[in-house]
C-alpha positions as MATLAB code, in Angstrom:
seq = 'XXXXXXXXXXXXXXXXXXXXXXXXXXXXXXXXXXXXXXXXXXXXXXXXXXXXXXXXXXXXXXXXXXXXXXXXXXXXXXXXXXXXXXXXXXXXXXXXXXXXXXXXXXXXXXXXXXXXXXXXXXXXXXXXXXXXXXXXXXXXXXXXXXXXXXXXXXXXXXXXXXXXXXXXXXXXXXXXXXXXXXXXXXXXXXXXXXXXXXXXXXXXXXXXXXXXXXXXXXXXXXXXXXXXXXXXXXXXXXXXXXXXXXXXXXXXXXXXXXXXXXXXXXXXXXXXXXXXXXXXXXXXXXXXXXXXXXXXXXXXXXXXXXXXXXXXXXXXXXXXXXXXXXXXXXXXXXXXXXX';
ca = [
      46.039   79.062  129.119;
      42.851   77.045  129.356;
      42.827   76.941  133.256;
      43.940   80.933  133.411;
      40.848   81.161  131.113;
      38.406   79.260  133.443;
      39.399   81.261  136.080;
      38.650   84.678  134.555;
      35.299   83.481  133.235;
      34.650   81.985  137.127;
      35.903   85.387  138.543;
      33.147   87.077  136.398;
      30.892   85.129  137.217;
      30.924   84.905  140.822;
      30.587   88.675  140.553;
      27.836   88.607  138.625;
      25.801   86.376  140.831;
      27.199   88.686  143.620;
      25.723   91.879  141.925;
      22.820   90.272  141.306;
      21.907   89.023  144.668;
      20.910   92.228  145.715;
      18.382   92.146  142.672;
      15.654   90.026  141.373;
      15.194   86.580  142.563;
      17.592   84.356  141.068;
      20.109   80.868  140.911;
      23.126   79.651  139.289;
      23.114   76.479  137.622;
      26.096   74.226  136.980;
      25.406   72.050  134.258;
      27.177   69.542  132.041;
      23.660   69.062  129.630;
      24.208   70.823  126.269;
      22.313   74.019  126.122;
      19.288   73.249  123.777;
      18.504   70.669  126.084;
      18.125   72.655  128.352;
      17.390   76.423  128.053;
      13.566   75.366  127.069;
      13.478   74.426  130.559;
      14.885   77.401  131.792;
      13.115   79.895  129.855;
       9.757   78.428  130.663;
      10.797   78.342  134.539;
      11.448   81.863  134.458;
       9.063   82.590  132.469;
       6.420   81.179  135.527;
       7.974   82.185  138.601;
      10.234   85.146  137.515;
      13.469   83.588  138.969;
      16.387   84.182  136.750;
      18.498   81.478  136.163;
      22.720   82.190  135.735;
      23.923   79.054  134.022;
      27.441   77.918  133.632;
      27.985   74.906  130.837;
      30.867   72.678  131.040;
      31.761   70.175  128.646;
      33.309   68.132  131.907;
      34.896   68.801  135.320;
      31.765   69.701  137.249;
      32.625   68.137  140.557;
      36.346   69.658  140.132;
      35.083   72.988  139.115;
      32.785   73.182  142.661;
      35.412   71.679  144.941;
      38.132   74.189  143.727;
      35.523   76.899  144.457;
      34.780   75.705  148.001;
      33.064   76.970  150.270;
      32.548   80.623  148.120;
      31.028   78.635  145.029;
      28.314   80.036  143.562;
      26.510   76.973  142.471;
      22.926   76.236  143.855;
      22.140   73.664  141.624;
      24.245   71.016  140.003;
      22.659   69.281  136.505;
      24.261   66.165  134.823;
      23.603   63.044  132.783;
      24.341   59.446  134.009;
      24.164   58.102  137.690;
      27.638   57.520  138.131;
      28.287   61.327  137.961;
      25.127   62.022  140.068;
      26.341   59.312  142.603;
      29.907   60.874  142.399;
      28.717   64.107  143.350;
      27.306   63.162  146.657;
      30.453   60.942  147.685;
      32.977   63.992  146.950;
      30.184   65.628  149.640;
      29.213   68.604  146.604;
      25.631   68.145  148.380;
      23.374   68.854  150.200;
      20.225   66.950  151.056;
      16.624   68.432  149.936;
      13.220   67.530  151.785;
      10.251   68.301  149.186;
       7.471   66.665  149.231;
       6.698   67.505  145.535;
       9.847   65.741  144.613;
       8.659   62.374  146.647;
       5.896   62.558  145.025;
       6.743   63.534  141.351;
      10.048   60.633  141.458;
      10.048   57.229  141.793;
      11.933   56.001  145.252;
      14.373   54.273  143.090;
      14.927   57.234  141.056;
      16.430   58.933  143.534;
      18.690   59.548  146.601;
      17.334   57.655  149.690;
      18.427   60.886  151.308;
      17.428   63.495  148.559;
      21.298   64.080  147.760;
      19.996   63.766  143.935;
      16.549   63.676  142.002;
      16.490   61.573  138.235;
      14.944   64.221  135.799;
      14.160   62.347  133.134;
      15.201   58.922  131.581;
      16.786   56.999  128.516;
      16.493   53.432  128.414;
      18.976   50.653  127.020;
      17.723   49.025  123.945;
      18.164   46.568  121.053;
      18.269   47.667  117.735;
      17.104   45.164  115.355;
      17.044   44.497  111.552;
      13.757   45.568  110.502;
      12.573   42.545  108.735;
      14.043   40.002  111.791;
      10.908   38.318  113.464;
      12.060   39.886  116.784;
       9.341   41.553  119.553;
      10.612   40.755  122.778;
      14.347   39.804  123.730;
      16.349   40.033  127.418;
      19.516   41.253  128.306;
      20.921   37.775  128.797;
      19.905   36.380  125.398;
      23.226   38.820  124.248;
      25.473   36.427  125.092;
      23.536   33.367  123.695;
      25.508   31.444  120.752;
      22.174   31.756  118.419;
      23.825   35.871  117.871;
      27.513   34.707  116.874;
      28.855   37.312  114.602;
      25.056   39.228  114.798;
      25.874   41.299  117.186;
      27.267   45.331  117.031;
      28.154   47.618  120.253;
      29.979   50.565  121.077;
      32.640   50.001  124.024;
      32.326   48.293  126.962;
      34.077   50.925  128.486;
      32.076   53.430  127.445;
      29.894   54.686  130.276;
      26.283   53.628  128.922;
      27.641   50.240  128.921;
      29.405   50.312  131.896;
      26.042   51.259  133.548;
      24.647   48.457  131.892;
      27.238   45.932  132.841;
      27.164   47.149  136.468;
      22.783   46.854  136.611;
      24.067   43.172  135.235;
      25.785   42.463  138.208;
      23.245   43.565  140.583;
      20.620   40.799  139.277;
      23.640   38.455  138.528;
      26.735   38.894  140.213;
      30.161   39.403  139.151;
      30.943   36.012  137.910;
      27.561   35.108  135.981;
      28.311   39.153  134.307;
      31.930   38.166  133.419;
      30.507   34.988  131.614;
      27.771   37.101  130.004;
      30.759   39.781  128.894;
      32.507   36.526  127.257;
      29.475   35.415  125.520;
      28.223   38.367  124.022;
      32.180   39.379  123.128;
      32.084   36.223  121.111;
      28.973   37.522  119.664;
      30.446   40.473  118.165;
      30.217   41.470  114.167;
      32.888   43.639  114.895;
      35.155   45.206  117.443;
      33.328   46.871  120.171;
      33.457   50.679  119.384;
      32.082   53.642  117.436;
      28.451   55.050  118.952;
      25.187   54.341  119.200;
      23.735   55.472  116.116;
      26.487   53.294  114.221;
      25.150   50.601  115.088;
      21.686   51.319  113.135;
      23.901   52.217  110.487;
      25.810   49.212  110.512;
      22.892   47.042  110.758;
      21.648   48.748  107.983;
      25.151   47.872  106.153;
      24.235   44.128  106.485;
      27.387   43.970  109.586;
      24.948   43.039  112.331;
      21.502   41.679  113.035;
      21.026   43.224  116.458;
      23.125   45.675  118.652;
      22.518   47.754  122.014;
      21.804   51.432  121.732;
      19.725   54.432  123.682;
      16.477   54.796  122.831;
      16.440   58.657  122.141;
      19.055   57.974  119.550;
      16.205   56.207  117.257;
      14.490   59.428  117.985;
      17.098   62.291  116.962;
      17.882   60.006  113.779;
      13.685   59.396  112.561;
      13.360   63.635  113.648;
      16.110   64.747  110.766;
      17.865   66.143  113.402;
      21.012   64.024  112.476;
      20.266   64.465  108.368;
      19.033   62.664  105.706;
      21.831   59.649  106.328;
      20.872   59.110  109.711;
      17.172   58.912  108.970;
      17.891   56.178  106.325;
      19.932   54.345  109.136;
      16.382   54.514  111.261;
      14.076   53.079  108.666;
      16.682   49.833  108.248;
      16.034   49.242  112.261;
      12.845   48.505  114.680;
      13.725   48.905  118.692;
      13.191   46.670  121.031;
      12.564   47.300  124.718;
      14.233   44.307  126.682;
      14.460   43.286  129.716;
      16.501   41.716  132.582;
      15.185   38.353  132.935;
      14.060   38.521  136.481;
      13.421   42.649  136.016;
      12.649   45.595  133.455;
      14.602   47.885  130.928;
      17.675   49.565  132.350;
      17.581   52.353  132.192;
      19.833   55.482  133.192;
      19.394   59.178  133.572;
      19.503   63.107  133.581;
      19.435   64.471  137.451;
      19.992   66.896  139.579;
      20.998   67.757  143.338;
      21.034   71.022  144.766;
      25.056   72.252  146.034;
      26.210   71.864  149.112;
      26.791   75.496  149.556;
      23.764   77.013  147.472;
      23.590   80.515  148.637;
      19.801   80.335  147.180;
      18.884   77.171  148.197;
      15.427   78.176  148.125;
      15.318   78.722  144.647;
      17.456   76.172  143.986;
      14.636   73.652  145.171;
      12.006   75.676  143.267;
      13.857   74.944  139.986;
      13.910   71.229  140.901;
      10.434   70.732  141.461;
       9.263   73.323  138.351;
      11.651   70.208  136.428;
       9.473   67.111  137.697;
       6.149   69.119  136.713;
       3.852   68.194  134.220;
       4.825   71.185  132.168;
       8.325   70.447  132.688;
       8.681   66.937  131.819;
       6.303   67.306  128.774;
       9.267   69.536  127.308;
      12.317   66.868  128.358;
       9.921   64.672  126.077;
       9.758   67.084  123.348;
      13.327   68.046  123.412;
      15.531   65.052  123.148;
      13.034   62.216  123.078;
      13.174   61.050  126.420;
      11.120   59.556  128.670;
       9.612   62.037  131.597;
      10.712   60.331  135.102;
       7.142   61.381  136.516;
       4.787   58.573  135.898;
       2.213   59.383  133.781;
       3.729   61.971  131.416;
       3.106   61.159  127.541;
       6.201   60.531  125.724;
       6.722   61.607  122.195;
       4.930   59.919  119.852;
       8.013   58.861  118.085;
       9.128   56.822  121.317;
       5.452   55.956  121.942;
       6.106   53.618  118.878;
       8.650   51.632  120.903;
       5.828   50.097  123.354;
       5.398   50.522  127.274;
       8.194   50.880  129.280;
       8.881   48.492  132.113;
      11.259   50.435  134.420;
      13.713   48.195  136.178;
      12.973   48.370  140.168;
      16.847   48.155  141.073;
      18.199   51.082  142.953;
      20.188   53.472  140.768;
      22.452   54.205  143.620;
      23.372   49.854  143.821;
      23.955   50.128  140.456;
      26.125   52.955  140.093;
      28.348   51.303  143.372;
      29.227   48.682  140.477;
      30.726   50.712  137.919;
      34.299   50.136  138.942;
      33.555   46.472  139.201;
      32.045   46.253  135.431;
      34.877   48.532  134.229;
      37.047   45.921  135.770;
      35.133   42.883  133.907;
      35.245   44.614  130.560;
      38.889   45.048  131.238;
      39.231   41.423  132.382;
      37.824   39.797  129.056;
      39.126   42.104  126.890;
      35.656   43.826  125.390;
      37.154   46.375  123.308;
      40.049   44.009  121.749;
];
């Protein structure tokens, strides 16, 4: 029933982008972002260059949805979160390369395809969450795993894909069998079995569970905001964050992106809604929205994550990273994280 239903609603809209390419300006975006996140965006881009923008959003099977659609899809532009998915797009050959200048400019290299198959949008960075009172201001990724946290520690699962990212940017400063000693270590570390999400672990240090656990920045902003309730902003007074740091690098960090289809029938539009996203006006509002940090240098954060300090982008290629996510999956596995 479900796939007879994503079928009708594709069949309606591939004729409405067909009726409507005769019209106005327009583009269809794919994305798997939830809607408040990102209609701001939208509106605004409309808003300045009079381009409508058709958007389709799926809980999950993006890449599936475009590769049973072929060569007819729709899609011009394809929007998701984390760089495995981004990555994943480009290998199942869903794009299509983009040459603008205002993108090179606007993104960090290592932000985004060498070959502008993808473009980071904006960022959220790894962090520690700390007991408020614990005489804590700086801390590394290694120190996880050091016997000083026994039994301090909280975390959701290993295999969870935030973690998975973060195991995998692990093995790109220290190799597979340093990472699978650092897995052991910070397993042995644990208050409790790995699991829940991020915000529990504010919660749980809160609780008295745990001293210290790993969690998304943003997170620390949707709870202090009210926009998880009055529970969830008592979970964010009990906790301070704590940018870390790879010891021989900066915070990991992962992303929202973007890459324009592989068969975009309005590929010139398509582009034109990238590079509206990397302007100032743009990434001001990914800042405002869901507390994250702009990927364009120089873009003021909200002041709720301008409380956490400076952040110190690690220099690692997303793309290496996300080519050792089946390898830290495989790790996790191997010492039993989530046991």
């Amino acid at each position: 029933m479900q796939t007879r239903l994503l079928g009708l609603l594709g069949a309606a809209f591939l004729a409405q982008a067909a009726a409507g390419a005769a019209g106005a300006e327009e583009l269809n975006l794919y994305t798997t972002r939830e809607p408040k996140l990102v209609e701001p965006l939208l509106e605004t881009f409309t808003k300045d260059t009079g381009i409508k923008v058709n958007t389709i959003f799926l809980k999950d099977g993006l890449p599936e949805r475009v590769e049973q659609e072929g060569a007819a899809s729709p899609a011009d532009v394809l929007m998701t979160v984390d760089i495995g998915n981004l990555v994943d797009l480009v290998d199942r050959g869903l794009t299509q390369p983009v040459d603008s200048e205002a993108l090179k400019a606007a993104i960090p290299e290592n932000l985004r395809d060498k070959d502008g198959n993808w473009f980071a949008l904006s960022l959220r960075a790894r962090a520690l969450y700390a007991a408020k009172d614990l005489d804590l201001s700086s801390f590394t990724y290694e120190d996880l795993a050091k016997p000083e946290w026994k039994g301090k520690v909280c975390i959701r699962s290993g295999q969870h894909p935030y973690n998975v990212a973060l195991t995998a940017a692990y093995i790109t400063h220290h190799g597979a069998d340093d990472t699978k000693a650092w897995l052991e270590g910070v397993k042995g570390n644990l208050a409790r079995k790995a699991g829940g999400g991020d915000r529990d672990v504010a919660r749980d240090i809160m609780g008295g569970i745990c001293d210290i656990g790993i969690a998304n920045t943003y997170y620390v902003g949707l709870m202090r905001s009210g926009a998880g309730g009055p529970e969830q902003e008592e979970w964010a007074k009990a906790i301070k964050l704590v940018l870390p740091t790879f010891a021989d690098g900066g915070t990991q960090v992962n992303v929202s992106g973007a890459a324009v289809a592989k068969n975009a029938p309005n590929k010139d539009q398509a582009v034109k809604l990238l590079e509206f996203l990397v302007s100032d006006e743009a990434q001001k509002i990914y800042a405002e929205a869901n507390f994250e940090y702009p990927v364009k240098p120089g873009i003021p954060v909200s002041p709720l994550v301008g409380e956490f300090g400076e952040l110190k982008v690690d220099a690692t290629d997303l793309t290496a990273i996300a080519r050792e996510r089946k390898a830290a999956s495989e790790l996790a596995e191997a010492v039993g994280f989530d046991n």
